[in-house]
C-alpha positions, 0 to 999 in steps of 0.5 A: 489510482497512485503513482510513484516516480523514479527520478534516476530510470525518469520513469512513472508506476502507476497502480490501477483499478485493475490490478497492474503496475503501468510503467510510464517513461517520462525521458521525455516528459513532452511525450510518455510513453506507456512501457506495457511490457514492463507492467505487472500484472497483479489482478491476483493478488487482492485490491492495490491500494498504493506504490511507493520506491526508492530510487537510490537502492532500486527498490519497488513497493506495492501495498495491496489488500487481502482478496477478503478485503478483510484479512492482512493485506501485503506488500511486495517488494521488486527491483525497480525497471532498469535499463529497459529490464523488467522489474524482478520481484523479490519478496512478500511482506504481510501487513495488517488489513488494507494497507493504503499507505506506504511510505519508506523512510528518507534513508530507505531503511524502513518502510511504513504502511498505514493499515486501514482496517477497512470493514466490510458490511455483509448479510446485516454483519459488520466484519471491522479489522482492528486498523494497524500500522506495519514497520519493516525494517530490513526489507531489502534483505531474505530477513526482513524485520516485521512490527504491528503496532495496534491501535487498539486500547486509543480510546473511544470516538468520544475520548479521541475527538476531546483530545483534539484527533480528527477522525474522518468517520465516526466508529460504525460509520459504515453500519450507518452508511448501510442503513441510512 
C-alpha cells in the first residue's frame, strides 16, 4: 500500500491491505529480505492508510482509519527497528477521519496528517465526515500538542473550483457514484 524507508537501519516499512507493518531490510539492496518478525500487526486497529518516519529521531508513524471508517482515525507512533530490535510503540494520537496522509516536518518536530473525511454510503444515508487536517507538535514527548484545523466554512464546490482549486470529486460524488 505505502511504504517508508529508513536510510540510516537500510531498512523498508510497508503498510498492507491487511493490517501490518512489513519490515524489509535493503542492507543489501540486491537481495530484500522480509523481517516478518519485526512486522506489526495491527489488523485491529482500523484500515492503515499510510506510514511515514524519521530516521534521525528513530521515529515510526502509522496513520490508520477508525474501524467505522467514519469516526477519527489516528496515528501511532513507534521506535523505529533498530539493530535487529523490534520496534516499540509508544503512543496514540487521535486525528480527524481517515487520515491518508502524514507527513512530519524536515526537522521532525511536527507532524502533519492529511484527513480525509471519506464518507460512507449506507441504506440510502450518506454518513460524510467534515475532512481536517491534524498538526502535533511535541509527538516524541507523553505530551503531545494535537491541533484540528477544519475545512469547514472554505466555500461551496462552485466558489472553490472559481478560485482556481482542483477538487478530484465533486461534493456528494459518492451518493452519485451509488446511484448511477
Amino acid at each position: 500500500e505505502k511504504t517508508a524507508y529508513d536510510n540510516i537501519e537500510k531498512l523498508v516499512y510497508a503498510i498492507s491491505e491487511q493490517g501490518y507493518v512489513n519490515v524489509v531490510d535493503y542492507a543489501d539492496p540486491a537481495n530484500p529480505e522480509v523481517k516478518s518478525s519485526l512486522s506489526i500487526d495491527l489488523s485491529s486497529v482500523g484500515t492503515l492508510t499510510d506510514v511515514n518516519i524519521c530516521p534521525e529521531k528513530k521515529l515510526l508513524f502509522v496513520a490508520h482509519s477508525a474501524t467505522d471508517k467514519v469516526g477519527n482515525g489516528g496515528v501511532r507512533v513507534y521506535s523505529t527497528v533498530q539493530g535487529g530490535q523490534a520496534a516499540t510503540f509508544l503512543r496514540e494520537i487521535e486525528t480527524g477521519p481517515m487520515p491518508d496522509m502524514i507527513s512530519p516536518n524536515t526537522d521532525c518536530t511536527m507532524l502533519a496528517a492529511a484527513c480525509e473525511g471519506e464518507g460512507v454510503y449506507e441504506n440510502n444515508e450518506l454518513t460524510d465526515p467534515e475532512g481536517k487536517i491534524t498538526l502535533v507538535r511535541n509527538f516524541d514527548t507523553n505530551t503531545p500538542e494535537v491541533i484540528h484545523l477544519s475545512l469547514a466554512g472554505l466555500g461551496t464546490d462552485e466558489e472553490l473550483i472559481t478560485k482556481g482549486v482542483h477538487l478530484p470529486l465533486p461534493e456528494k460524488a459518492m451518493e452519485y457514484w451509488d446511484d448511477h
